[in-house]
C-alpha distance (Angstrom), angle and dihedral (degrees) to the residues before:
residue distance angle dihedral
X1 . . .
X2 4.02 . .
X3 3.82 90.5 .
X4 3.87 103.6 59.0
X5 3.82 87.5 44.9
X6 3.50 91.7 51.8
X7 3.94 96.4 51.2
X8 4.23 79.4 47.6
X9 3.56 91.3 50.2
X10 3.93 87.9 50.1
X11 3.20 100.3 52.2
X12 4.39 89.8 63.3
X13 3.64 85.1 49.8
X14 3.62 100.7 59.3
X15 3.98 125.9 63.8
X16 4.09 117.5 -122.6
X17 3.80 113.8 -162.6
X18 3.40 121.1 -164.9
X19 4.02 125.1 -174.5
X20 3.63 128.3 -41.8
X21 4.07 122.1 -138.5
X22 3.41 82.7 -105.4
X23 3.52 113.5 53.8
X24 4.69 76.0 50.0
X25 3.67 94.1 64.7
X26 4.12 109.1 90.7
X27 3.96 105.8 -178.1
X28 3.81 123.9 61.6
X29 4.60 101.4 -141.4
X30 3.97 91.8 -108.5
X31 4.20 95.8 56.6
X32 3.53 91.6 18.9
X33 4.32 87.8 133.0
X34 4.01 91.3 49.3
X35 3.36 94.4 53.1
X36 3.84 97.3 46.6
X37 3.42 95.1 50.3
X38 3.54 98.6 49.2
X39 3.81 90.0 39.4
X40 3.36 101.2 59.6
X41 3.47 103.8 45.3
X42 3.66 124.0 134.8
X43 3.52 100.7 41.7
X44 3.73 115.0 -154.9
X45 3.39 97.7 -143.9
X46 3.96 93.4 52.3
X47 4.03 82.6 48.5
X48 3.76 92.1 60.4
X49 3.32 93.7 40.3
X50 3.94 94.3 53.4
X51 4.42 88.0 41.1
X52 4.14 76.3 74.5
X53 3.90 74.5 87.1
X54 3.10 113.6 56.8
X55 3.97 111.2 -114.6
X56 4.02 85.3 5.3
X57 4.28 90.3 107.5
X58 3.66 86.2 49.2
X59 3.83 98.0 53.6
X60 4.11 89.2 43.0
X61 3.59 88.1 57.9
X62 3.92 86.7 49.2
X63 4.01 85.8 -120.2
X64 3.79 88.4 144.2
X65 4.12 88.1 167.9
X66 3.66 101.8 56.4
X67 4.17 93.1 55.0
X68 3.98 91.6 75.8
X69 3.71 84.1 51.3
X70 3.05 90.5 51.7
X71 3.73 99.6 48.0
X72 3.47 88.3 42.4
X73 4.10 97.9 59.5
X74 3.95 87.5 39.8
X75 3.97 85.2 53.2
X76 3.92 104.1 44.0
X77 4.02 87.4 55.0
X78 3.96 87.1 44.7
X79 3.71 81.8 56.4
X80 3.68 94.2 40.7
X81 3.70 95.7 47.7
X82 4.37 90.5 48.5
X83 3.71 88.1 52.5
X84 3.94 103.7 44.5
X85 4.45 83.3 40.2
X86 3.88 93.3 52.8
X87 4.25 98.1 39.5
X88 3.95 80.0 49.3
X89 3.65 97.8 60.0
X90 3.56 93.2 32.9
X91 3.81 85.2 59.7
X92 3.89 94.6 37.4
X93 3.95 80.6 57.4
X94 3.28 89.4 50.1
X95 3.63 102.6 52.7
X96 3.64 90.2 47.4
X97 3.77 90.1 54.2
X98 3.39 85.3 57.3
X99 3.53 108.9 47.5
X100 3.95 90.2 47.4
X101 3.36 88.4 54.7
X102 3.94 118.8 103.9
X103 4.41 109.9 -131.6
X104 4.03 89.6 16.9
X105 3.91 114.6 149.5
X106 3.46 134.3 -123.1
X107 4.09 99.0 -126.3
X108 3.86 88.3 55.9
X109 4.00 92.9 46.9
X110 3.44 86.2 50.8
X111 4.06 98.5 43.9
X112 3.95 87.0 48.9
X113 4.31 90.7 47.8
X114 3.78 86.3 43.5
X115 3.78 99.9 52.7
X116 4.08 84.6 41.3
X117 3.96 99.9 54.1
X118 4.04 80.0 42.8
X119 4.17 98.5 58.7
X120 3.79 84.9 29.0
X121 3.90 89.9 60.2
X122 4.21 99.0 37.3
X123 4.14 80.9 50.2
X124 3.80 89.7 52.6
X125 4.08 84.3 46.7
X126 4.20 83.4 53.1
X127 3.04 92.4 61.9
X128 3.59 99.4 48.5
X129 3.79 91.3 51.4
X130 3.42 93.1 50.8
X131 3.69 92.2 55.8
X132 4.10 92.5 45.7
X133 3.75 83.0 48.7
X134 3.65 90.8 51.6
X135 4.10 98.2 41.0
X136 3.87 87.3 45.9
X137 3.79 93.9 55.9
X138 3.41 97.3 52.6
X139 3.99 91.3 40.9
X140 3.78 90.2 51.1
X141 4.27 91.7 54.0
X142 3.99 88.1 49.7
X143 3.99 90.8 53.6
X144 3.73 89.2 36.0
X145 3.82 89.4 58.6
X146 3.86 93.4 34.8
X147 4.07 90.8 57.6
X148 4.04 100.3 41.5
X149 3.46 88.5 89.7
X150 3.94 89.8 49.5
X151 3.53 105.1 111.8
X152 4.05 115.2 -161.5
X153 3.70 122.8 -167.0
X154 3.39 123.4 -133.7
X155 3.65 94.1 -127.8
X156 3.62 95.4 76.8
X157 4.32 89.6 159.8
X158 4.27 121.6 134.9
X159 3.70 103.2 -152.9
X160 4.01 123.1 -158.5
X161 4.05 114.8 -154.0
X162 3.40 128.8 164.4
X163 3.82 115.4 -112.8
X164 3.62 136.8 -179.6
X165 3.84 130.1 -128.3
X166 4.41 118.4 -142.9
X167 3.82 98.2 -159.8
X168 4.37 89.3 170.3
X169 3.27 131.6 -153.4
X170 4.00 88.1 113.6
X171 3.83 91.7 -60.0
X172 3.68 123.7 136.5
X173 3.37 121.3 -101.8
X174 4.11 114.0 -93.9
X175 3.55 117.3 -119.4
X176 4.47 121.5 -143.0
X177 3.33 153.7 140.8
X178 4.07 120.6 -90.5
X179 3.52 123.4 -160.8
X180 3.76 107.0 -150.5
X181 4.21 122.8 -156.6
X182 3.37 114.0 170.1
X183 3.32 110.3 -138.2
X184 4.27 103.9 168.8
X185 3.79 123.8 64.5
């Protein structure tokens, strides 16, 4: 119980900064169109708006190397879903072979319904795949866009120091633990 109240205690002792105004304005006055045009480039909302083609988010990012992914997830559940539709209506055919026919049996009328409501259900889950599949692609060009400007240093380190606390009033100084993150360049 002392421990995780002494990492909260920490955490008032140290000092977080964040950004300045400064270090949030991007254009100097004299190239202030350059910048702006360079810096705002991909758009997320124009990403989305292309991922209403499937792959077309990707290639407006200029993420040439996801679009055959892409393709390629869109495709397998294309495949899935022709597969699962034509054993279903070979089955459905099957089963109403089978009930038309005079002397039939009840195990294979039931075989033939059970293999139908089973193709008939994995072509229903097709379909849902192919719109996750579809949703997702679109999703992942919006985020894709949204973090390109997300800039990640490569000191990604926590460090843990001890650090003292004056509170005054003739007190002595309080000792603890800080966790340090840098957060600021």
């Amino acid at each position: 119980m002392k421990l995780p109240l002494l990492l909260l205690c920490s955490f008032w002792v140290t000092q977080l900064s964040g950004q300045n105004k400064d270090s949030l304005q991007l254009t100097s006055p004299k190239d202030s169109f350059i910048q702006k045009e360079v810096s705002l480039w991909p758009v997320p909302k124009k990403a989305l708006l292309f991922g209403i083609i499937p792959g077309g988010g990707q290639l407006y990012n200029k993420k040439w190397w996801k679009v055959p992914l892409v393709y390629g997830a869109l495709g397998a559940g294309g495949y899935w879903l022709y597969q699962n539709q034509k054993l279903y209506r070979f089955y459905r055919d099957q089963l109403l072979q089978e009930i038309n026919m005079p002397g039939s049996t009840n195990g294979s009328v039931l075989t033939h319904r059970n293999n139908r409501d089973r193709f008939d259900k994995s072509t229903q889950q097709a379909y849902v795949y192919l719109g996750i599949i579809y949703l997702l692609q679109a999703t992942e060009a919006f985020v894709d866009a949204h973090l390109n400007h997300f800039d990640v240093s490569d000191d990604l380190s926590w460090y843990i120091k001890p650090s003292t606390t004056f509170t005054g009033n003739n007190t002595p100084p309080t000792a603890g633990i800080s966790l340090i993150i840098p957060i600021s360049k």
